[in-house]
Backbone as CSV, one residue per row, in Angstrom:
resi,resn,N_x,N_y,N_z,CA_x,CA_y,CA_z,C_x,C_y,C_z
1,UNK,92.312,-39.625,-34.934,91.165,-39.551,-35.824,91.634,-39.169,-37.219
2,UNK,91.234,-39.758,-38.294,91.604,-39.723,-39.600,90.863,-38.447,-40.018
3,UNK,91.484,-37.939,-40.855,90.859,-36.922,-41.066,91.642,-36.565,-42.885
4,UNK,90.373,-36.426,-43.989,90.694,-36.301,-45.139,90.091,-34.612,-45.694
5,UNK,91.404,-34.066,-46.134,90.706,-32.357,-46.456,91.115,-32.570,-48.003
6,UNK,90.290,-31.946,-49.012,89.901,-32.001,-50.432,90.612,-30.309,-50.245
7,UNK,91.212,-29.970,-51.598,90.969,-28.564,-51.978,91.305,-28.544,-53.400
8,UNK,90.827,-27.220,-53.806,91.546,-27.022,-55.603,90.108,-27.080,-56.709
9,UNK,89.305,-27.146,-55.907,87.728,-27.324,-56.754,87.549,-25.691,-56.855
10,UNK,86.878,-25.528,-58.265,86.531,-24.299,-58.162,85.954,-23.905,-59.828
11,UNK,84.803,-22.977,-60.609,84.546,-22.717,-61.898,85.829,-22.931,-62.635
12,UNK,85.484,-23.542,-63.888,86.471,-23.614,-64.566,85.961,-23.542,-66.426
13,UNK,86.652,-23.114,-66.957,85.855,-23.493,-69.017,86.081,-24.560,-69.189
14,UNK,85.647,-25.042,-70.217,85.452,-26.479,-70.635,86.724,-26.087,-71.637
15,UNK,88.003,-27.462,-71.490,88.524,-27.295,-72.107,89.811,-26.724,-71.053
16,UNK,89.221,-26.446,-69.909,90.267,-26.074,-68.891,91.183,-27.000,-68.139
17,UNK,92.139,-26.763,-67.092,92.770,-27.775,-66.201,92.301,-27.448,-64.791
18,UNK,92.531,-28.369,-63.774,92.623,-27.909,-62.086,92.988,-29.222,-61.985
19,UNK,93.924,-28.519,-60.331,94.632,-29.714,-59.749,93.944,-29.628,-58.845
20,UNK,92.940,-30.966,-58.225,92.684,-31.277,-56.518,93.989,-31.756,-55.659
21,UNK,93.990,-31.905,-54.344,94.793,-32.076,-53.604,93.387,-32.768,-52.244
22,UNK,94.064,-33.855,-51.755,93.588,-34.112,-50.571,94.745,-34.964,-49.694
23,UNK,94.714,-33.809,-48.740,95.625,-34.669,-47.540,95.177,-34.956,-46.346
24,UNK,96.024,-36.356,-46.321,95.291,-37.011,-45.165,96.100,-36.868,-43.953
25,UNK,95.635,-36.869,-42.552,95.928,-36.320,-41.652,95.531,-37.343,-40.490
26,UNK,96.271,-37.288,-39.002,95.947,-38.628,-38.049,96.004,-39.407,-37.847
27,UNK,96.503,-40.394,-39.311,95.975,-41.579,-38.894,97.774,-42.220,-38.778
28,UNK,98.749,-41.351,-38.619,99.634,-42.193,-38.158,100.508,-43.177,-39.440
29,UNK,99.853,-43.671,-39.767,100.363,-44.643,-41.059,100.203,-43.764,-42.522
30,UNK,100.670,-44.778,-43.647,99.991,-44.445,-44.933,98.999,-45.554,-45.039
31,UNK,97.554,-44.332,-46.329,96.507,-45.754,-46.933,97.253,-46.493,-48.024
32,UNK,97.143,-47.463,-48.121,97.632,-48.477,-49.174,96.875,-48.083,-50.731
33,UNK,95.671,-47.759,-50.394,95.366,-47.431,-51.426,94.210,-45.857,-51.101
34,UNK,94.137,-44.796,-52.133,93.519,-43.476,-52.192,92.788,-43.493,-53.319
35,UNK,91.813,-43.197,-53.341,90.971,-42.647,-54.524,90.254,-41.699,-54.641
36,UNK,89.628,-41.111,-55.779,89.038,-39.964,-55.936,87.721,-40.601,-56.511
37,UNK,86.541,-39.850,-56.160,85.142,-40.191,-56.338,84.562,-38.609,-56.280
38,UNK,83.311,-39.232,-57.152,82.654,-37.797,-57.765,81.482,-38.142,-58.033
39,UNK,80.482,-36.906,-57.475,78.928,-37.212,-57.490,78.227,-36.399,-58.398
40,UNK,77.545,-36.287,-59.337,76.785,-35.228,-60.126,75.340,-35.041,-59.608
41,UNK,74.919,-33.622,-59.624,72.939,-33.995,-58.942,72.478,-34.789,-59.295
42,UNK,71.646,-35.730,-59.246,71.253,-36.756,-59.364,71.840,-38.124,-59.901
43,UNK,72.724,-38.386,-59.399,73.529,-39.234,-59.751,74.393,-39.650,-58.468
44,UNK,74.600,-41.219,-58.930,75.359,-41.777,-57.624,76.666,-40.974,-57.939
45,UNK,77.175,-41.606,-56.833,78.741,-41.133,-56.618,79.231,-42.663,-57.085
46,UNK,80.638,-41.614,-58.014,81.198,-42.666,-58.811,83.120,-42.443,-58.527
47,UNK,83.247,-43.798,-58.912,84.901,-43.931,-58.863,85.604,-43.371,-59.950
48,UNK,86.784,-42.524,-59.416,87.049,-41.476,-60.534,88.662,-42.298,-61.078
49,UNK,89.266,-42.387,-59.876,90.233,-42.921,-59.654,90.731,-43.346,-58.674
50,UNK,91.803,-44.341,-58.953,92.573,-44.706,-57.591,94.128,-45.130,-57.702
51,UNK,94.736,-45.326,-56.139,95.769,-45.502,-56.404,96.850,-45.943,-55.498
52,UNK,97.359,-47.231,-55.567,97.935,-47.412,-54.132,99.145,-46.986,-53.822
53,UNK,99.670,-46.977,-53.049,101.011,-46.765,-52.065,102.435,-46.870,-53.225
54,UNK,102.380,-47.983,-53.996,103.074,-48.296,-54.688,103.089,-47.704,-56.044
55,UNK,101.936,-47.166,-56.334,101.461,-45.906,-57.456,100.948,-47.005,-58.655
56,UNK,100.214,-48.055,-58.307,99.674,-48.705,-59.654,98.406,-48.065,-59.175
57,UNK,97.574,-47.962,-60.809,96.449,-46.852,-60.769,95.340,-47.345,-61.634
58,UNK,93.917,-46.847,-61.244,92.714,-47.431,-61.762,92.100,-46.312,-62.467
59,UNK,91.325,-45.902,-63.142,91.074,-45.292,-63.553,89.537,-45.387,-64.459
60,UNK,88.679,-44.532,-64.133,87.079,-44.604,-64.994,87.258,-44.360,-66.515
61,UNK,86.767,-44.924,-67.155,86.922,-44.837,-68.928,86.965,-43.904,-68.811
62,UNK,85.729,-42.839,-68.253,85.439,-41.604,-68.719,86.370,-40.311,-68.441
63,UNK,87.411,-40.947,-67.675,88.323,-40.098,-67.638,90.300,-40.569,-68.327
64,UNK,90.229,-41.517,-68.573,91.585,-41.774,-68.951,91.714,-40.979,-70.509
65,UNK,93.332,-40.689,-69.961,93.631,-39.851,-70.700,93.970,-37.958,-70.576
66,UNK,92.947,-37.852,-69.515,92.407,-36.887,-69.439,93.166,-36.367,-67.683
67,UNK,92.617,-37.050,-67.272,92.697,-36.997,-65.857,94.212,-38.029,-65.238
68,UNK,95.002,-37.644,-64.118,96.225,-38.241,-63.982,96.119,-38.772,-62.536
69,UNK,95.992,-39.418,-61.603,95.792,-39.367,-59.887,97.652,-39.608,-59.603
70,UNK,97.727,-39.217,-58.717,99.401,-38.851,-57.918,98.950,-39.279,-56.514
71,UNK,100.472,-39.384,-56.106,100.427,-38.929,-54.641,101.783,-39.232,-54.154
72,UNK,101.599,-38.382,-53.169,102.989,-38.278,-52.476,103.016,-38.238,-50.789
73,UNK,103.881,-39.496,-50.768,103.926,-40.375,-49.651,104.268,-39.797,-48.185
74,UNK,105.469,-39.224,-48.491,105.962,-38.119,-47.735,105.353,-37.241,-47.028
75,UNK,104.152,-36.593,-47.695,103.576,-35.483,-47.262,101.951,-36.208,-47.400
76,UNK,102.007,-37.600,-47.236,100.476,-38.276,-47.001,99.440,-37.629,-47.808
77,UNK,99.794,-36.780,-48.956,98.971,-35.851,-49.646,98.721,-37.000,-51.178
78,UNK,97.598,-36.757,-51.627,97.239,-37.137,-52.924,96.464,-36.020,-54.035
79,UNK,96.758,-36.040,-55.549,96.569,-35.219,-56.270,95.423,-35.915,-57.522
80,UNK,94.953,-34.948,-57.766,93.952,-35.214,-59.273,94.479,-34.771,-60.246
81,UNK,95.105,-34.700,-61.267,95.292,-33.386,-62.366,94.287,-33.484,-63.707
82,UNK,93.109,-32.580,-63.326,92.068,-32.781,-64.884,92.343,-31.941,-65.700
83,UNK,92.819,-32.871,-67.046,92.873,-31.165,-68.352,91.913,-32.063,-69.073
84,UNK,91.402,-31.185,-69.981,90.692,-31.224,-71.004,89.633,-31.380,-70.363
85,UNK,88.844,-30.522,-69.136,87.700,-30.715,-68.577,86.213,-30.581,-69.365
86,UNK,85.360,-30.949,-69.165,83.994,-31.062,-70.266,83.081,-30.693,-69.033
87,UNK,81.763,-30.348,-69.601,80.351,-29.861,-68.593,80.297,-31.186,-68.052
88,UNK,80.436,-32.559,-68.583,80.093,-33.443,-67.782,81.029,-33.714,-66.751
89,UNK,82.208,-33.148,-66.566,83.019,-33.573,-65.090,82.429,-32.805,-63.916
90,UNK,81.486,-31.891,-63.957,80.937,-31.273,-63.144,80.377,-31.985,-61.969
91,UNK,80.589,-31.918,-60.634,80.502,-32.605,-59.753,81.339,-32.130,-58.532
92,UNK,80.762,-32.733,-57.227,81.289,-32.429,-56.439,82.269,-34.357,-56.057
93,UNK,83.670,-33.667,-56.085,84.599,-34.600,-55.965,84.979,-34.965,-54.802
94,UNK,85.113,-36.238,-54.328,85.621,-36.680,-52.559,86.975,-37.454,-53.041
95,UNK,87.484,-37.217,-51.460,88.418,-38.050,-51.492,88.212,-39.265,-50.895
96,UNK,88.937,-40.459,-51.041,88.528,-41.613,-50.378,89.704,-42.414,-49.466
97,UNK,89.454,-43.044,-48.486,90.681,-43.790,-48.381,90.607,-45.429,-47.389
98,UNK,91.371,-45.531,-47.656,91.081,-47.327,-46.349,90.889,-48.787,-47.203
99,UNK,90.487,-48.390,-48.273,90.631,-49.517,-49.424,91.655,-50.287,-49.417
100,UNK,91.166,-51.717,-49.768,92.487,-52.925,-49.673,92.858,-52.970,-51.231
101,UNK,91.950,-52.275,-52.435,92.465,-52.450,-53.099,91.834,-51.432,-54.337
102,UNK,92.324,-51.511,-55.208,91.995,-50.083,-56.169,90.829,-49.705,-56.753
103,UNK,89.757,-51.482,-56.882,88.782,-51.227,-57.432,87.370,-51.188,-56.145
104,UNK,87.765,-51.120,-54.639,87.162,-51.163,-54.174,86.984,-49.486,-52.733
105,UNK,86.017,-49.333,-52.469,85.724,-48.042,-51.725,86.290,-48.451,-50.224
106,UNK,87.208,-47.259,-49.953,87.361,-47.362,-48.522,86.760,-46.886,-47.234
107,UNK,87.109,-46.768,-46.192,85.916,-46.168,-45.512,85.668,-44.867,-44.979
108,UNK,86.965,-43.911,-45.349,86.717,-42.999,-45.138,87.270,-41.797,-45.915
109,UNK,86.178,-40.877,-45.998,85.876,-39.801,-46.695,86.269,-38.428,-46.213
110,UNK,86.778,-37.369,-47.451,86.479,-36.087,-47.176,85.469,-35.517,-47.140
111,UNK,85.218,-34.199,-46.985,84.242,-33.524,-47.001,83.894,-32.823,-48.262
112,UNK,84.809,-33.567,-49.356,84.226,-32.943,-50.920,84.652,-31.187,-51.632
113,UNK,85.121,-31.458,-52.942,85.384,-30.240,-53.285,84.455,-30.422,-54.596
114,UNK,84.111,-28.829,-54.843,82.462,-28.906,-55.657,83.726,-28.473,-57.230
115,UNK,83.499,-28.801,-58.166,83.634,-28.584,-59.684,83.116,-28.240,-60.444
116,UNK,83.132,-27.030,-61.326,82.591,-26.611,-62.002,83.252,-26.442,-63.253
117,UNK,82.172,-26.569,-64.450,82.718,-26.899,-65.787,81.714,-25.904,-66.727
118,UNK,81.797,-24.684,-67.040,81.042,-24.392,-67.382,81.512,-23.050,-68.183
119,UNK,80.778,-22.313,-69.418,81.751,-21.438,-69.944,80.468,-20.061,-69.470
């Protein structure tokens, strides 16, 4: 059973950094491709980033520049790194995985780490 754990969410100032981490666990193989997705209250959940096996990477306007996605193969683990965080990154962030390809959602999910952006 696949199993995706999020951590590294937590209050932060605007203007701050945090690294997420989600590692994936079970499933035996690597995903070809990982991404990060993020929901605000009332608001869909959106594609933050992504990134396949081979490390070519997608990325939301609203974050390039800003935001970096990693991962490391070895330890089936994948990373976020946000600096220059703003009130609007506030959200609770998932991890994603099973995607054939960078701009598309895979099928399975963590259980979300919540973000806070706020002074």
């Amino acid at each position: 059973q696949v199993q995706l754990v999020e951590s590294g969410g937590e209050l932060v100032q605007p203007g701050g950094s945090l690294r997420l981490s989600c590692a994936a666990s079970g499933s035996g193989f690597r995903f070809y491709v990982m991404g990060w997705y993020r929901q605000a209250p009332g608001k869909q959940r959106e594609l933050v980033a992504a990134i396949t096996i081979g490390g070519s990477t997608n990325y939301a306007d609203s974050v390039k520049g800003r935001f970096t996605i990693s991962r490391d193969n070895v330890k089936n683990t994948m990373y976020l790194q946000m600096n220059s965080l703003k009130p609007e990154d506030t959200a609770v962030y998932y991890c994603n995985a099973g995607s054939s390809t960078i701009w598309a959602t895979g099928g399975y999910w963590g259980q979300g780490t919540q973000v806070t952006v706020s002074s």
